[in-house]
C-alpha positions in Angstrom: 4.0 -19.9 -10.2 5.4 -22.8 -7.8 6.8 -20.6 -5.6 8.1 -16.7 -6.1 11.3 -15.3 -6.4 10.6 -12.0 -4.8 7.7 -10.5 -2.5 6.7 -7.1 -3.1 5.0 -5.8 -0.3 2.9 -2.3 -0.3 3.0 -0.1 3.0 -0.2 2.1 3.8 -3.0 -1.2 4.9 -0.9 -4.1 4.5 2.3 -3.5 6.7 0.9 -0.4 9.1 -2.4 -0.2 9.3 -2.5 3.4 8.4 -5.4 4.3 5.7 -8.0 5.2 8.1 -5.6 7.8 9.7 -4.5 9.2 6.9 -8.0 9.7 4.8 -8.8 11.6 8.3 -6.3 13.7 7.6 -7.0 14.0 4.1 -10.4 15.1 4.7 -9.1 17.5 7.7 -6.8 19.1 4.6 -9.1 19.2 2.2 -11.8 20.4 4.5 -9.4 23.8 5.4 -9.6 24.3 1.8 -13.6 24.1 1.5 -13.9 20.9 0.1 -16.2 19.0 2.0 -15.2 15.2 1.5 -16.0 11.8 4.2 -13.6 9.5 5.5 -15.6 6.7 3.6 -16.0 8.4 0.5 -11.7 9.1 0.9 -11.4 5.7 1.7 -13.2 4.4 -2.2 -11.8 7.6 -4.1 -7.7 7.4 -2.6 -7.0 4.1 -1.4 -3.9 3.3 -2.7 -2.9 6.4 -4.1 -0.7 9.2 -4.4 -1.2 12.7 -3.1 -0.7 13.7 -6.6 -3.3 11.6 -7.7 -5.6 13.5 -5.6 -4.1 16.6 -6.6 -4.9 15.9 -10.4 -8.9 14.4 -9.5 -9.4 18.1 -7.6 -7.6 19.7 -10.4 -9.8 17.5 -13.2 -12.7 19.1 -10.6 -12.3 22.9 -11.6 -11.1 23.0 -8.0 -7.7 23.1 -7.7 -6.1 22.9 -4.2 -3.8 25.6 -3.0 0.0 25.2 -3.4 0.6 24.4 0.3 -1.7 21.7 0.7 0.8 18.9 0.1 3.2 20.3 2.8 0.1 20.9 5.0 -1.4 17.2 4.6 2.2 15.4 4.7 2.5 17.4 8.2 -0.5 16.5 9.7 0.0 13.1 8.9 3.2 12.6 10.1 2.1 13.7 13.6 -1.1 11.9 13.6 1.2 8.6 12.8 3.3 9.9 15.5 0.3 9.0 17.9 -1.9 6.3 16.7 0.3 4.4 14.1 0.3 0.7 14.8 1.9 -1.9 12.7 -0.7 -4.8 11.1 -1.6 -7.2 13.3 1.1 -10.4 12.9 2.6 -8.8 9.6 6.1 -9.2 12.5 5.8 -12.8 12.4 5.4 -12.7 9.0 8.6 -10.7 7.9 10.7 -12.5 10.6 9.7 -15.9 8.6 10.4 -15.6 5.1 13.6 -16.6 3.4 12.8 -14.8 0.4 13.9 -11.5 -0.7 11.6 -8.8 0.2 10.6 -4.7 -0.9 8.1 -2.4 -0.5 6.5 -0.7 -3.7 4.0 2.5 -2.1 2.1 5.3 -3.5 3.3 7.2 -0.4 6.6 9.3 -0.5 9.7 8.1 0.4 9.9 9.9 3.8 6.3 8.6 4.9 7.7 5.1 3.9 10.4 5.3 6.1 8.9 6.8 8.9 6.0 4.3 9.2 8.2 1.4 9.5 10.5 2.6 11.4 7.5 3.9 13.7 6.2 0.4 13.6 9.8 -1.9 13.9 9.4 -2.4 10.9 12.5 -0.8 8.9 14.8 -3.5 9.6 13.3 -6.2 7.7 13.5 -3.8 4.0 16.3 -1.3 4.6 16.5 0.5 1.7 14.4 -1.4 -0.5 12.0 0.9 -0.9 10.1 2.1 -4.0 7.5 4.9 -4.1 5.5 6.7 -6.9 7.8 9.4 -7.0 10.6 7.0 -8.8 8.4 6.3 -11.8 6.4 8.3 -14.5 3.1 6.5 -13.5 2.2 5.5 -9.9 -0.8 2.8 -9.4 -3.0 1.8 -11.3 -0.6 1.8 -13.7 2.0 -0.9 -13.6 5.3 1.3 -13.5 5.7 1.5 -9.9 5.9 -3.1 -9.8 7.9 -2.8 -12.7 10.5 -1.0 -11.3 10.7 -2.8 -8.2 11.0 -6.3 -9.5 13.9 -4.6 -11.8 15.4 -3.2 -9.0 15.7 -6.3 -7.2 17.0 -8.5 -10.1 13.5 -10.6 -9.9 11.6 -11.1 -13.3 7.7 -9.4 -13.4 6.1 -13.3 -13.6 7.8 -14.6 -10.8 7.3 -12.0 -8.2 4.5 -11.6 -5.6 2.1 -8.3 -4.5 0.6 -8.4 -1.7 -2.0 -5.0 -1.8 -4.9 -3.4 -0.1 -6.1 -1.5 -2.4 -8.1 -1.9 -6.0 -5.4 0.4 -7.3 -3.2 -1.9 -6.2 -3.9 -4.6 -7.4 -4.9 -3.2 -11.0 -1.2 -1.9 -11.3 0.0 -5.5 -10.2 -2.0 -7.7 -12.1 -0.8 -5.0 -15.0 2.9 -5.7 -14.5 2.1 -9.5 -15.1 2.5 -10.7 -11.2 1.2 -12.8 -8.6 -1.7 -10.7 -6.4 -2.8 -10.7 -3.2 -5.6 -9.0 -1.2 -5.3 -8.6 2.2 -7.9 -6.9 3.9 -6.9 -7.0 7.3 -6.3 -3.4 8.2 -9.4 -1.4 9.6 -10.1 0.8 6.4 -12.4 -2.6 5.5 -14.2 -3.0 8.7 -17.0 -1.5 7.3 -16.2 -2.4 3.6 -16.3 -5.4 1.7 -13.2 -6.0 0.8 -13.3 -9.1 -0.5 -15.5 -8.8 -3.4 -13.7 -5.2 -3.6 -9.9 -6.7 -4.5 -11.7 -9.7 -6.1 -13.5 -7.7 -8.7 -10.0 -5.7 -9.3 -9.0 -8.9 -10.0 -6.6 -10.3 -7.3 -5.2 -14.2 -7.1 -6.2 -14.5 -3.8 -7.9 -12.5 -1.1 -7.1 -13.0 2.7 -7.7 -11.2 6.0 -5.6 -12.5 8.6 -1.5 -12.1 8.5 -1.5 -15.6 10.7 -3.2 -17.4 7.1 -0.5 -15.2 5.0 0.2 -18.4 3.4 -1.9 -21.2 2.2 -1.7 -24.0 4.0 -0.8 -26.2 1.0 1.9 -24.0 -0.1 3.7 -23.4 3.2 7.5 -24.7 3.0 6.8 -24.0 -1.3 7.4 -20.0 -0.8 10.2 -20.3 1.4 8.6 -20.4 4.8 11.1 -20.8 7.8 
């Protein structure tokens, strides 16, 4: 791939730098119910997945969680992102540049989508091109969630571009036949390797900084202003 015809961006790590905040929460949730669960251990079990994905590895448990503990989670969430949400360092800079068409494909729901970029300035740059787990039958690791997206925007699977946090992530892109990479930038790695993390899921690249979002042999290649 010379250069791509679309960039599909997930939210949670690579445009907000939200995972730390939200396993917190997670564990605050599941915690209420008796589940005793820490932030790192949250961090390698739910990383780039769905609440329904931990849902179903409680349920596989013998421990399913109570009815109201999606509503309960998605609410203390929100208001946490309310207070400490902050966009990923220089991922601005990065939208603002690119002459290519742009999405984002997250595990979130639609509403937590929306709300972290529009808590972060972000909105303006995706409007509504925005794809979540709950449009397909199979959110990450399974490719469905890419697929759909690149279909979406009128972009074929081989020339499109991922850029993911998340093992999950990458797994479901690498599935759907496109372009990864790793950025492990956001905070949820500052304790983590991430690196050999994303690499071993099998990502095309792996970088750390939004200011190196592109290499500098390609720049000007992937439409860079």
């Amino acid at each position: 791939m010379t250069g791509p015809d679309l960039i599909i961006f997930d939210c949670d790590g690579v445009l907000v730098d939200s995972e730390v905040l939200s396993c917190g929460c997670l564990c605050d949730a599941l915690a209420r119910c008796g589940v005793e669960l820490g932030v790192k251990e949250a961090l390698d079990l739910f990383v780039g997945r769905s609440v329904a994905a931990v849902l179903q590895h409680y349920r596989a448990l013998g421990r399913p969680l109570p009815e109201e503990f999606s509503d309960e989670l998605k609410a203390s969430v929100r208001e946490t992102f309310k207070a400490q949400l902050l966009p990923i360092e220089g991922v601005d800079a990065v939208l603002r540049a690119l002459r290519l068409p742009i999405c984002v494909a997250s595990s979130s729901d639609l509403d937590r989508v929306r709300f972290s970029l529009e808590r972060t300035g972000l909105a303006d740059y995706f409007g509504a091109r925005l794809y979540t787990s709950q449009m397909v039958q199979h959110g990450k690791p399974a490719p469905d969630l890419f697929l759909h997206a690149a279909a979406a925007m009128h972009a074929e699977a081989p020339r499109a571009l991922v850029i993911e946090d998340s093992a999950s992530g990458v797994t479901a892109g690498k599935a759907a036949g496109m372009t990864v990479w790793g950025f492990i930038g956001g905070s949820h790695y500052a304790s983590r390797d991430g690196r050999a993390i994303l690499q071993a899921a099998g990502a095309d690249r792996v970088f750390a900084r939004m200011s190196d979002f592109w290499p500098e042999a390609s720049e000007g290649v992937h439409g860079r202003a």
